[in-house]
C-alpha positions as CSV (number, residue, x, y, z in Angstrom):
1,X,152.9,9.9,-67.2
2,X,153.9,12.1,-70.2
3,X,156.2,10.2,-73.3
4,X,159.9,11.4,-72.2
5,X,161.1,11.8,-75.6
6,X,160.3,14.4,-78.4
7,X,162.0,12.6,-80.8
8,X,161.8,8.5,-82.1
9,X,165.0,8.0,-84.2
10,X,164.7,4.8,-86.1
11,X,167.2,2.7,-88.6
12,X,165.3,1.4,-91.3
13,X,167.0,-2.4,-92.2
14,X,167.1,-5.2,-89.3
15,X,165.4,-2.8,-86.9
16,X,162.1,-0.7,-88.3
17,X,161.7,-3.1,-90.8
18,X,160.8,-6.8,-90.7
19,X,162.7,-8.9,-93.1
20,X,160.2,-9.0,-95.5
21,X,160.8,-5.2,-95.9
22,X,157.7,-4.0,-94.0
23,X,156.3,-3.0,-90.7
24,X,154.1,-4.7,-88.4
25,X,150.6,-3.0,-87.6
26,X,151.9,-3.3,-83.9
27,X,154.8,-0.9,-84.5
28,X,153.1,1.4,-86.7
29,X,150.5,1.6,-84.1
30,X,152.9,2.5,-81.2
31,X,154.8,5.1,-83.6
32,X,151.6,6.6,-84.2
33,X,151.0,6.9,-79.8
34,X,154.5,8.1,-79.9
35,X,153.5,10.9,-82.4
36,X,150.2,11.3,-80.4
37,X,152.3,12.1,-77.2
38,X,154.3,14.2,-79.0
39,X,157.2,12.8,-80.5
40,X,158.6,13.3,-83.9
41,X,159.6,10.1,-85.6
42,X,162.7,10.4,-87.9
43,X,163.9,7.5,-90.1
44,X,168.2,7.0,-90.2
45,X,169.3,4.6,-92.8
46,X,172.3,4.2,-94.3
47,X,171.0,3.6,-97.6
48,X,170.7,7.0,-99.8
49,X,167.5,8.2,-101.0
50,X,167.1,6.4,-104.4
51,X,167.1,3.4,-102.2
52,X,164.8,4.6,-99.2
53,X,162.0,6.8,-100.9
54,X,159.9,3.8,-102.2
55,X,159.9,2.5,-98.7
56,X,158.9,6.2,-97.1
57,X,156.3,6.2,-100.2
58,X,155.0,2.8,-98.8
59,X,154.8,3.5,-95.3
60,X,152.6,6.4,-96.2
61,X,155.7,7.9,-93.9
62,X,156.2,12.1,-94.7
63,X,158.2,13.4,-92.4
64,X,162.8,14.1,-92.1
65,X,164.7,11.1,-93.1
66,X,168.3,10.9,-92.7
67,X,169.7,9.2,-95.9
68,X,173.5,8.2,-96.9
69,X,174.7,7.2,-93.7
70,X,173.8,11.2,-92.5
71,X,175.1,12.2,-96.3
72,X,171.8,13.2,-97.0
73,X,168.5,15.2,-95.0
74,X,165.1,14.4,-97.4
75,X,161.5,15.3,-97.1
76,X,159.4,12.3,-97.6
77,X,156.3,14.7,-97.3
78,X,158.5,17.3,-100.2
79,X,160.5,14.3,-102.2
80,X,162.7,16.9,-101.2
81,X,166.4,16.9,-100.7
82,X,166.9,19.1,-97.4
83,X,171.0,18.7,-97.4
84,X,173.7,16.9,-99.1
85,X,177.0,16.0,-98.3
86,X,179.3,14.3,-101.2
87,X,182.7,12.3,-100.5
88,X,185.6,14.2,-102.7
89,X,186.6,11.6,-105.2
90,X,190.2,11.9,-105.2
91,X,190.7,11.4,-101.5
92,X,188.6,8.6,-101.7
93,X,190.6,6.9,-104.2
94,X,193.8,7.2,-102.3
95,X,191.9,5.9,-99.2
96,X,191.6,2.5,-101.3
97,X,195.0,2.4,-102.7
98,X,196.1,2.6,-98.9
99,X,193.6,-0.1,-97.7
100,X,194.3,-2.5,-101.2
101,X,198.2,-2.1,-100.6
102,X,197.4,-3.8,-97.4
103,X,194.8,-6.3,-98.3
104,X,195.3,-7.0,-101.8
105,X,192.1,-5.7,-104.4
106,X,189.0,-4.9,-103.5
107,X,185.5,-5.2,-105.4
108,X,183.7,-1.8,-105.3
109,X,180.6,0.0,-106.0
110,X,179.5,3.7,-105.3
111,X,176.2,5.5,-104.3
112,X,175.9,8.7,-106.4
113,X,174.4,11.8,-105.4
114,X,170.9,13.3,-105.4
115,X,167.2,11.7,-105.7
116,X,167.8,9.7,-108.7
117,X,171.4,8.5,-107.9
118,X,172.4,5.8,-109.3
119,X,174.4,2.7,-107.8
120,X,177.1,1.7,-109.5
121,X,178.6,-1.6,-109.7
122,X,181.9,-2.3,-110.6
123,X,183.3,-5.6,-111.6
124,X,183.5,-8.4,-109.0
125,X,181.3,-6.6,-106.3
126,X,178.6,-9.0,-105.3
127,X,175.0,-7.5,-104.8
128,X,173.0,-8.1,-102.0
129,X,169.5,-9.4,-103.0
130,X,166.4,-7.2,-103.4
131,X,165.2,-5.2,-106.1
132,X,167.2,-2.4,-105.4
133,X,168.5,0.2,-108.7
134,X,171.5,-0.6,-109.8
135,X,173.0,-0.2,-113.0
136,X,176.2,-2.3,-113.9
137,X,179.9,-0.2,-114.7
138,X,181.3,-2.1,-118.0
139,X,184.3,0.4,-117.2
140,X,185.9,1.1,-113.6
141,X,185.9,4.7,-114.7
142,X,182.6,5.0,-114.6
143,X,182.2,5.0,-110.6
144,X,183.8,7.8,-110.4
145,X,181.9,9.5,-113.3
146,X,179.9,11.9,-111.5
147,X,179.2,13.0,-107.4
148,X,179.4,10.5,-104.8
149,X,177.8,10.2,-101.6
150,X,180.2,7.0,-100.3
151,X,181.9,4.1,-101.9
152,X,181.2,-0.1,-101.2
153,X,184.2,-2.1,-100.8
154,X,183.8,-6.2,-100.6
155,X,186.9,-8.2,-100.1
156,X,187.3,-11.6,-101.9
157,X,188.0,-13.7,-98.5
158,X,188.1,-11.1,-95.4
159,X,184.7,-10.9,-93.3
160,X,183.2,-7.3,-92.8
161,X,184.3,-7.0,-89.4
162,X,187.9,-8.1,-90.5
163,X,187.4,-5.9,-93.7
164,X,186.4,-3.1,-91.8
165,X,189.6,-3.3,-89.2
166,X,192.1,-3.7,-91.8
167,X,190.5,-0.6,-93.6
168,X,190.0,2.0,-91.0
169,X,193.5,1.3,-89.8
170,X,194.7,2.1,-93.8
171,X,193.1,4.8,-94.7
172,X,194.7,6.9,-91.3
173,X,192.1,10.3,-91.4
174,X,191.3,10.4,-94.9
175,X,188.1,9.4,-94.7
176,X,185.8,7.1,-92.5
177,X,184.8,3.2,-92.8
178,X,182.0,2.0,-91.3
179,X,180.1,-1.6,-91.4
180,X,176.4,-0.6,-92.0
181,X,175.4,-4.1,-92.6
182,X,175.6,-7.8,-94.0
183,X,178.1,-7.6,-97.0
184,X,178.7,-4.0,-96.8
185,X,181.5,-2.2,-95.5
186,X,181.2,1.9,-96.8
187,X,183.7,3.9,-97.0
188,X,182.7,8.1,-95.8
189,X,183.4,11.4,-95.9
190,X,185.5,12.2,-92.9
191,X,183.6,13.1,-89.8
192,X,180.1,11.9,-91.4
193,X,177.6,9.6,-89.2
194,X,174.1,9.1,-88.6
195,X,174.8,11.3,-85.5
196,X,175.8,14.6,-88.0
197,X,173.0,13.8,-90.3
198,X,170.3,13.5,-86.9
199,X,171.9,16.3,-85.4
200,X,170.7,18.7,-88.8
201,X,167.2,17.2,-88.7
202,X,166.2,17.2,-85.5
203,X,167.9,20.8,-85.4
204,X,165.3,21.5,-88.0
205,X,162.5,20.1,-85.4
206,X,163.8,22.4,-82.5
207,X,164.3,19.0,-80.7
208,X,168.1,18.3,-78.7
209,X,170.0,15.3,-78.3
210,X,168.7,14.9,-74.9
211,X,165.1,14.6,-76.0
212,X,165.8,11.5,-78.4
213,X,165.2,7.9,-78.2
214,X,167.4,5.9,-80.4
215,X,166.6,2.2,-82.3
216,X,169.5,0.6,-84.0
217,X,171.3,-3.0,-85.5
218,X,174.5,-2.3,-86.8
219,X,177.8,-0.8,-85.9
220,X,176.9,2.5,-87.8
221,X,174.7,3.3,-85.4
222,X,177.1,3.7,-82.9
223,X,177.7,7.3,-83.4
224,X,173.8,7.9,-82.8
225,X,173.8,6.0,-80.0
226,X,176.3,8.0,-78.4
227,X,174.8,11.7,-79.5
228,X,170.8,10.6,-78.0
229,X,169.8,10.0,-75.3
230,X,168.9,6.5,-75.1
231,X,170.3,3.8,-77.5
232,X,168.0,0.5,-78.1
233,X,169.5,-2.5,-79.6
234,X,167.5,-5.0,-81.7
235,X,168.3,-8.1,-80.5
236,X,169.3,-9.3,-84.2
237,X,171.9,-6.3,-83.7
238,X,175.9,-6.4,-83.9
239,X,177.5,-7.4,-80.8
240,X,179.7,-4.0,-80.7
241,X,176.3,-2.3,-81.0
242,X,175.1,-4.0,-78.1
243,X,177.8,-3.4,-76.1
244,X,177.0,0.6,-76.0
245,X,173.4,0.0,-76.3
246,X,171.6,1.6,-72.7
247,X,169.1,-1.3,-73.6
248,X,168.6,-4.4,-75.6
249,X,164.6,-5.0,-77.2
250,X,163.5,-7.5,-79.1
251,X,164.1,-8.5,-82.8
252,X,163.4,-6.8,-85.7
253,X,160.7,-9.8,-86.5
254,X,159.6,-9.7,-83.1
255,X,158.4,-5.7,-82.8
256,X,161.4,-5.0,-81.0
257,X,160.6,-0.7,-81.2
258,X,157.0,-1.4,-80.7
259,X,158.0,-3.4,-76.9
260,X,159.5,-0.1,-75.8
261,X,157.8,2.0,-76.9
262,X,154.6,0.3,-76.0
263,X,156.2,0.6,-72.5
264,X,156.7,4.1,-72.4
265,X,153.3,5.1,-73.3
């Protein structure tokens, strides 16, 4: 039997990686028969490069990874940026004086553009742990100082889910809001997924939608579920990611890729 895919798309947080932030010898090891059969293996995270390319470095991993939430196309092989999409500034803040007339103030940071990007964060916006680069705004002004790729919004009592609802219905077709994760609700260009970023790279692979195998844990992979052609949910993943999910695996922790994959081959 020959591997049915040509291409392995993977999320990076709660689904390639472990918790620890690395990945098992059992995963690598089926990635690597994936790649032996003939499938390209393409990393989509929402994080932006600054925030992914120790990780790539780490995994020895040189190949396309989709960066940003699909903002961004980088060569791990190059430390090259392929593509790069920024969010205009101005409609992004009217976007959150819509969603704070509704909800009251929000806590923000923002995730500047190119390699070296910078996060900002502004005052009241709680960071998730890690030892991710950061550097802290003493002024407001300053996150809209130069390019962004998307802004952070944290409310001080609504959930994400709840966060998320009450600002996609807001913001109207400004822009986009997506949940990409535990504490963090993103606010996009309009029209930007993981599913336009994938789309670029795998066009740069000569490989189709039809040819891809998708992993994901979060409602931002959604849109990538939908454009391949199989969707795999961790079972650590959201429950609306589940519920378009062709198939459920097993955790993060427990080499949920590696099962399927494992299977395949």
């Amino acid at each position: 039997m020959t591997f049915p895919y040509k291409l392995v798309a993977t999320d990076l947080d709660g689904t390639l990686l472990r918790n620890d932030e690395t990945v098992s010898e059992r995963t690598r090891a089926a990635l690597t028969g994936a790649a032996a059969a003939g499938a390209a293996h393409i990393i989509v995270t929402g994080r932006g490069v600054p925030w992914t390319r120790h990780i790539l470095d780490a995994l020895g991993y040189e190949g396309l990874a989709v960066c940003g939430q699909g903002a961004q196309v980088y060569h791990a092989g190059e430390h090259r940026l392929l593509t790069s999409l920024t969010l205009d500034r101005q409609l992004a803040g009217l976007a959150l004086s819509k969603v704070e007339a509704e909800v009251g103030p929000l806590a923000l940071a923002a995730s500047r553009d190119g390699l070296d990007g910078e996060v900002v964060i502004g005052p009241g916006y709680r960071v998730q742990d890690g030892p991710l680069p950061s550097v802290v705004a003493q002024d407001p002004a300053e996150l809209w100082a130069a390019p962004l790729n998307k802004v952070y919004i944290q409310h001080p009592e609504l959930d994400d889910d709840a966060l998320t609802k009450a600002a996609r219905a807001a913001v109207g077709n400004l822009v986009d809001v997506v949940m990409a994760g535990p504490g963090t609700v993103e606010i996009l260009p309009l029209g930007l997924s993981k599913a336009t970023g994938l789309s670029l790279a795998a066009r740069r692979l000569g490989v189709k939608a039809t040819d891809t195998l998708a992993f994901g844990d979060m409602p931002n992979d959604i849109p990538m579920f939908a454009w391949a052609r199989h969707g795999v949910a961790m079972a650590n993943a959201h429950e609306d990611l589940k519920a378009v999910a062709q198939e459920i695996t097993a955790s993060n922790e427990d080499d949920g890729i590696a099962v399927v994959l494992e299977r395949l081959l």
